[in-house]
C-alpha positions as CSV (number, residue, x, y, z in Angstrom):
1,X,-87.1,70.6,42.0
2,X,-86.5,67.6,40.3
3,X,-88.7,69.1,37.2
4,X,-86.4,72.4,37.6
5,X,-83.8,70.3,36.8
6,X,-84.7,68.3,34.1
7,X,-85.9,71.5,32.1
8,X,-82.6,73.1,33.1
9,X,-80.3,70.5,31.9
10,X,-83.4,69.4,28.9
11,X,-83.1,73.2,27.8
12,X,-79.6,74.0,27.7
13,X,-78.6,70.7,25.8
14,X,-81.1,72.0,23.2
15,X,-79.6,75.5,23.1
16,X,-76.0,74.2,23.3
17,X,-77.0,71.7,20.3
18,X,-79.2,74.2,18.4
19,X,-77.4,77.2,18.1
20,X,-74.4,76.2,16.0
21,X,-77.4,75.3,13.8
22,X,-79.1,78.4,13.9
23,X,-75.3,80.1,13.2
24,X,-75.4,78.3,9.8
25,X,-78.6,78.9,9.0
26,X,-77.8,82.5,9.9
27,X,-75.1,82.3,7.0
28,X,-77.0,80.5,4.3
29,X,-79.7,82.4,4.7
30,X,-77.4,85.9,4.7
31,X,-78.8,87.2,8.0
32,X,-75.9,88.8,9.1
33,X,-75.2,91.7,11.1
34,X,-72.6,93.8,9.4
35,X,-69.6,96.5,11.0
36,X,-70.9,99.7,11.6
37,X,-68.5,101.9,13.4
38,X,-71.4,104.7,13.7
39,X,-73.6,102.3,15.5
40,X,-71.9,99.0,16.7
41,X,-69.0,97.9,18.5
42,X,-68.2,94.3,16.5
43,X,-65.9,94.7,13.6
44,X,-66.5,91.4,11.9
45,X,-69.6,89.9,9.9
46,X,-71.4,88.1,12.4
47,X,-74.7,86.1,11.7
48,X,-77.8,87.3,14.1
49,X,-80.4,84.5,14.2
50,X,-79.1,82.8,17.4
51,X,-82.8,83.7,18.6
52,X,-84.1,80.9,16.3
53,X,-81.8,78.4,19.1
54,X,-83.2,80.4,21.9
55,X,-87.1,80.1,21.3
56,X,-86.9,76.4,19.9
57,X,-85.2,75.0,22.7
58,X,-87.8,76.9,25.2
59,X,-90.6,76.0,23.4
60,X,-90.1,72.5,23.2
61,X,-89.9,73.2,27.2
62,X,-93.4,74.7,27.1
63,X,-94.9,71.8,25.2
64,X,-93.7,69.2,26.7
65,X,-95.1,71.1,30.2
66,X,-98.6,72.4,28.4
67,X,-100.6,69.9,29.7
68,X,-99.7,70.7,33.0
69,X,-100.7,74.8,32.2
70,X,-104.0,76.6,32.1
71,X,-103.8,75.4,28.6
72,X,-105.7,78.9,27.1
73,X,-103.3,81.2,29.3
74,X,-100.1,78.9,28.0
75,X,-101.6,79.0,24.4
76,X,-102.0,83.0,24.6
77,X,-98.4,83.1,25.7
78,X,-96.8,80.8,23.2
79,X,-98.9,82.3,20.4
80,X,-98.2,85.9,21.2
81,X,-94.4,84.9,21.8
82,X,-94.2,83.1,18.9
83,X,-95.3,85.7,16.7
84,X,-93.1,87.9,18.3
85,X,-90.1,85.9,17.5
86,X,-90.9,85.6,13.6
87,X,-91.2,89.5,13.8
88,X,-87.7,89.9,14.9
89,X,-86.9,86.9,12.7
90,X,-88.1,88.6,9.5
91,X,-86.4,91.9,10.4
92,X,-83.1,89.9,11.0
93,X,-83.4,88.9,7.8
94,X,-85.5,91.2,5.6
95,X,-85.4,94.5,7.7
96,X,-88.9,95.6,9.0
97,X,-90.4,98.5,9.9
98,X,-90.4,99.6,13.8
99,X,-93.9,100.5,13.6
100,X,-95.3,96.6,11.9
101,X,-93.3,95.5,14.9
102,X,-95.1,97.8,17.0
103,X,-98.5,96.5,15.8
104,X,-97.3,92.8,16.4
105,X,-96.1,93.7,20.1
106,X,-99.7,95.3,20.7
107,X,-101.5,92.2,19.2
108,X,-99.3,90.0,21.5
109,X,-100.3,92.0,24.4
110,X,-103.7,91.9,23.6
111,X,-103.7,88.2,23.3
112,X,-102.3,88.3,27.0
113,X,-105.1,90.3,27.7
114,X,-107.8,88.3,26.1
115,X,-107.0,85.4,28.5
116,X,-106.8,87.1,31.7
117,X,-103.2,87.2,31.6
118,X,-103.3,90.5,32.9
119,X,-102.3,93.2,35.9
120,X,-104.7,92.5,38.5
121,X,-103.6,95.2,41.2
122,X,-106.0,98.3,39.9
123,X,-109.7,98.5,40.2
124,X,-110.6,99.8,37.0
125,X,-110.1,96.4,34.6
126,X,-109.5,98.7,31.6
127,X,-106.8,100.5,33.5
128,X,-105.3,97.2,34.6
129,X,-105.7,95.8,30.4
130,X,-103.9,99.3,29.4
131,X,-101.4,98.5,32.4
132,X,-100.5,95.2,31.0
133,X,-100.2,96.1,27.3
134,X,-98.1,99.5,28.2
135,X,-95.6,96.7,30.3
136,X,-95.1,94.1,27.8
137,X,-94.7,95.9,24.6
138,X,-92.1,97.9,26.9
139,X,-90.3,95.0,28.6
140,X,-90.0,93.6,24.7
141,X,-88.7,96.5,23.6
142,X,-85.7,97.3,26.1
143,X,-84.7,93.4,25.7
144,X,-84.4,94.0,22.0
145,X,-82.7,97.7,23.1
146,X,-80.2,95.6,25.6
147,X,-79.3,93.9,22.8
148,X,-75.8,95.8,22.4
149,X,-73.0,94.0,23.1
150,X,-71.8,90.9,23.1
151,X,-73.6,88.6,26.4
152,X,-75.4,90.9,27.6
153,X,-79.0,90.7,26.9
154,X,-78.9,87.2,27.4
155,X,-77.1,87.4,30.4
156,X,-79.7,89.9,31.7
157,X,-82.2,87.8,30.6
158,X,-80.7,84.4,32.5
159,X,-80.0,86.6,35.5
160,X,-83.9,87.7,35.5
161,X,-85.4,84.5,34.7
162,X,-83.3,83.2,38.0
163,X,-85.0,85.1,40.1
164,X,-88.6,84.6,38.4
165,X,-87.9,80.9,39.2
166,X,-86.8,81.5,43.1
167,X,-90.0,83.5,43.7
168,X,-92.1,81.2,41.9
169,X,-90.9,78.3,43.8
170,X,-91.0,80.6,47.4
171,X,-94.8,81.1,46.3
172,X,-95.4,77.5,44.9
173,X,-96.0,78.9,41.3
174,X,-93.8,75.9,40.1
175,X,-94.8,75.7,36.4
176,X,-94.7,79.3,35.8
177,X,-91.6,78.6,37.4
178,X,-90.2,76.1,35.0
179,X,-91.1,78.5,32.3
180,X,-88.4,80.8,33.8
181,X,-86.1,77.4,34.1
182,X,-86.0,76.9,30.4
183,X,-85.7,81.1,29.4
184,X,-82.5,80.8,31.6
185,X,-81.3,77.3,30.3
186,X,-81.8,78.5,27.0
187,X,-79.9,82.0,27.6
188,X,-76.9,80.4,29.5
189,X,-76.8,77.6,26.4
190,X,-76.2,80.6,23.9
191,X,-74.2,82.7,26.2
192,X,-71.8,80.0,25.2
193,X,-72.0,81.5,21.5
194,X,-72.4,84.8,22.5
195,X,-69.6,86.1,25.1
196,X,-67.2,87.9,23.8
197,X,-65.9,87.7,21.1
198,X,-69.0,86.2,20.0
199,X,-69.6,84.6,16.6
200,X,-73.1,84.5,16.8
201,X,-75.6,87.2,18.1
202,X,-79.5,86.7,19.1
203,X,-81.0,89.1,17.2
204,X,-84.6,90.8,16.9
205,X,-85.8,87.2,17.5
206,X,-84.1,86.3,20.1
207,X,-84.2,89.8,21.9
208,X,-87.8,90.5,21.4
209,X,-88.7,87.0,22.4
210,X,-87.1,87.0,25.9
211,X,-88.3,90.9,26.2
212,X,-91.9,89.3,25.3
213,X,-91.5,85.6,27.8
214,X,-90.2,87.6,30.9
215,X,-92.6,89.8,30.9
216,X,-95.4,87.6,30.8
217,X,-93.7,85.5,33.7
218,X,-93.5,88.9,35.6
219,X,-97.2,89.4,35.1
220,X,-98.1,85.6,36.0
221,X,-96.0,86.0,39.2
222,X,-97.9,85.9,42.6
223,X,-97.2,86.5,45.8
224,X,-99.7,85.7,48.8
225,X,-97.7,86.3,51.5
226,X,-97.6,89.9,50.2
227,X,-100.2,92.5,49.3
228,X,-100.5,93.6,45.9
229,X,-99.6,97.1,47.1
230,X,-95.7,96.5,48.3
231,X,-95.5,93.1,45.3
232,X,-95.9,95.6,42.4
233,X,-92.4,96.7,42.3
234,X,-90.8,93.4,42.2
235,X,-91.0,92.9,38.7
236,X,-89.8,96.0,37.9
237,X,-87.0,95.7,40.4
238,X,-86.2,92.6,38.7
239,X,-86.1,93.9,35.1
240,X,-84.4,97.2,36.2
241,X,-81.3,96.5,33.9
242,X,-83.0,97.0,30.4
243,X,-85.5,99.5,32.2
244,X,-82.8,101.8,33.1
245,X,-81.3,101.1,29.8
246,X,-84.4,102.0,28.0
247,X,-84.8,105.1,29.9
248,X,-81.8,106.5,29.2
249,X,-81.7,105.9,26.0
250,X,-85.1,107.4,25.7
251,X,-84.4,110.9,27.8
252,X,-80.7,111.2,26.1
253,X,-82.3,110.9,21.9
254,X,-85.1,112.8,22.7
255,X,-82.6,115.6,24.1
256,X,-80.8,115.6,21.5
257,X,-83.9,115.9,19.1
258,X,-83.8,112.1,17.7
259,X,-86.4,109.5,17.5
260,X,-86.0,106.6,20.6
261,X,-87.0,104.3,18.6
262,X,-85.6,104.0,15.2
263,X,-82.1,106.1,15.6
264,X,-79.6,103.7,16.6
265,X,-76.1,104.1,18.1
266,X,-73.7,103.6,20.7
267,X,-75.1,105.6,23.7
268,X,-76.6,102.4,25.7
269,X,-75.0,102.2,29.9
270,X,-73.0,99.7,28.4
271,X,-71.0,101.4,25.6
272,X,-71.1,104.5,27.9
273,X,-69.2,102.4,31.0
274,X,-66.4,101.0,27.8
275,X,-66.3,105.8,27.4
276,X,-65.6,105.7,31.0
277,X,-62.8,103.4,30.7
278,X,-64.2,99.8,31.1
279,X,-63.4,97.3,28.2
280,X,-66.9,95.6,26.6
281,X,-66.7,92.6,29.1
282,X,-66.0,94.7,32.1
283,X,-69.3,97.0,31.1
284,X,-71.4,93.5,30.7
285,X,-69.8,92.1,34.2
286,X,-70.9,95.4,35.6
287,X,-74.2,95.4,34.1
288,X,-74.7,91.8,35.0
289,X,-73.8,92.8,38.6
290,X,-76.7,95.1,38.7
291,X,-79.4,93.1,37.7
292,X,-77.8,90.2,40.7
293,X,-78.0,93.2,43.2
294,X,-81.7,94.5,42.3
295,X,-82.9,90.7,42.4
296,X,-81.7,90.6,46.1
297,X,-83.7,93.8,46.7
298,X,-87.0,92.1,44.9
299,X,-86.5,89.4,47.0
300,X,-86.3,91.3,50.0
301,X,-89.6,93.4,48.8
302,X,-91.2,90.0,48.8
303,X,-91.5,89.4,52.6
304,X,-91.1,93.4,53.6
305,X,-93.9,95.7,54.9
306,X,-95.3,98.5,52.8
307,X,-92.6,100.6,55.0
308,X,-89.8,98.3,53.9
309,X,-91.0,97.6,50.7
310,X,-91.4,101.4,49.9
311,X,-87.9,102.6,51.6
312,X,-86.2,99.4,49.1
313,X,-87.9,100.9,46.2
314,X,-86.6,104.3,47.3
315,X,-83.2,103.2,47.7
316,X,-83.5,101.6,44.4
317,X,-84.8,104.7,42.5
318,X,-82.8,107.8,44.1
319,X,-79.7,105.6,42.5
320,X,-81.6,105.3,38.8
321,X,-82.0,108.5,39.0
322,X,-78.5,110.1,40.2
323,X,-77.3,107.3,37.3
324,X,-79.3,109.0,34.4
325,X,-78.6,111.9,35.0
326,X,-74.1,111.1,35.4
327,X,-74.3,109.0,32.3
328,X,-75.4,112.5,30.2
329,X,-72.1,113.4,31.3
330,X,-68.1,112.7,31.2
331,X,-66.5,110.4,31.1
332,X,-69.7,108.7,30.4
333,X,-71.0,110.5,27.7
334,X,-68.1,112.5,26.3
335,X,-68.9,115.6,24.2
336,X,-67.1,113.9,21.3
337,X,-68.2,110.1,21.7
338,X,-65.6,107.4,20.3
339,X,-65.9,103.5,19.2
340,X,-65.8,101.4,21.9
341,X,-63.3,99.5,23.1
């Protein structure tokens, strides 16, 4: 506990300190997210490379902790992270195309893979590499996806790595724990920046490099008071926010003929909760609520039977599903949408 906290308070001080920093460099450098009534909801210039605060101040964390790590496994991570961040840092700044992303997530992954970073729970070790690339390049790509409004990817993020920490610390995994300590310093520490109205946003290198961290975390995460077939769902439980998000996203766009992936716009859950009537931070509260509420369930999933475990994940899923299928329709999705409020 006593290195939970020093991380905690080491982490946000750095975050706290660094992003102002990161907001100017966001302006000198011209990296700034401009109005788009089409697409986004803020009506001001606002710079978008408060990611640079939010992977500095977590990877001084990591360093300071590597010796301490299975040095090749921490290496893979911080590597594959790292590059992820730059990624999103040169499309902040220079725009980049989705698809070199997409070749950067999968090399990520791969490094994951390389050192046994991995799935574990099916018996064919191909299925279980294809497993783990299919869950990170998708985890880092509904963080980036979340990113929508103002607080609320981070927030997601800090509410996640919360929960990665509790478990790891229930299961005595207390350096992958203090991993999960620093992503959620380093969130709450922006946050600070970010909530609304924010005057400085995460960007692609912020977003992608949580998406990227928790993910790996959720992979790392063990549970042997638990068999692997009830344990699988706790990540996902955990993550279900940008998940859902993602999914939504995904079925609406490709209804409507568009690509998932590169057509932007304001038909996330939370600019369809501001159509329904909620203002922007009453969506984020609501969404933050959520992710609280489906970490109590993956905690419960941690100590259940494969009877309990499997009714939780039902009760979890039959919501997800009614949700997807409302939020295609008034007032959530109304036949004419309008700008946010």
């Amino acid at each position: 506990m006593s290195t939970y906290l020093v991380v905690f308070v080491g982490v946000l001080l750095l975050a706290v300190a660094g992003t102002p920093l990161a907001r100017k460099v966001g302006l000198r450098l011209n990296a700034v997210d401009q109005p788009d009534a089409r697409r986004k909801v803020h009506v001001i210039p606002t710079p978008r490379l408060g990611g640079l605060a939010i992977f500095g101040s977590t990877l001084v964390a990591a360093l300071l902790l590597g010796n301490r790590y299975n040095i090749t496994q921490l290496a893979s991570i911080l590597v594959g992270a790292t590059m992820i961040s730059f990624l999103g840092f040169w499309d902040d700044r220079f725009t980049l195309s989705p698809w070199v992303k997409l070749l950067g997530q999968l090399f990520a992954a791969g490094l994951l893979v390389m050192t046994e970073v991995s799935i574990t729970m099916l018996r064919v070790p191909l299925l279980n590499y294809g497993a783990t690339v299919l869950w990170v390049v998708g985890i880092t790509n509904a963080f980036n996806l979340l990113d929508n409004m103002d607080g609320l990817s981070g927030g997601v993020a800090a509410i996640a790595a919360a929960y990665f920490a509790l478990m790891c610390s229930f299961s005595g995994q207390y350096l992958v724990g203090a991993l999960a300590i620093a992503v959620m310093a380093a969130c709450i520490g922006f946050l600070i920046y970010n909530w609304t109205p924010a005057n400085i946003f995460m960007g692609d290198s912020g977003s992608l490099f949580l998406g990227f961290l928790l993910a790996a975390i959720g992979i790392k995460l063990r549970f042997p008071d638990n068999v692997p077939f009830v344990t699988w769902m706790i990540p996902l439980l955990v993550l279900g926010v940008p998940l859902f998000d993602t999914t939504l996203v995904t079925i609406s766009r490709l209804r409507r003929g568009l690509n998932p992936l590169t057509t932007p716009g304001t038909d996330h859950s939370s600019h369809r909760l501001t159509y329904a009537g909620l203002t922007r931070r009453e969506a984020v509260l609501v969404l933050y609520l959520v992710g609280f509420f489906l970490g109590l369930v993956a905690l419960f999933v941690m100590r259940a039977s494969v009877l309990e475990g499997y009714l939780m994940g039902v009760m979890a899923i039959v919501p997800a599903c009614y949700g997807l299928w409302r939020m295609e329709h008034p007032p959530f999705w109304p036949s004419k949408p309008r700008d946010p409020q």
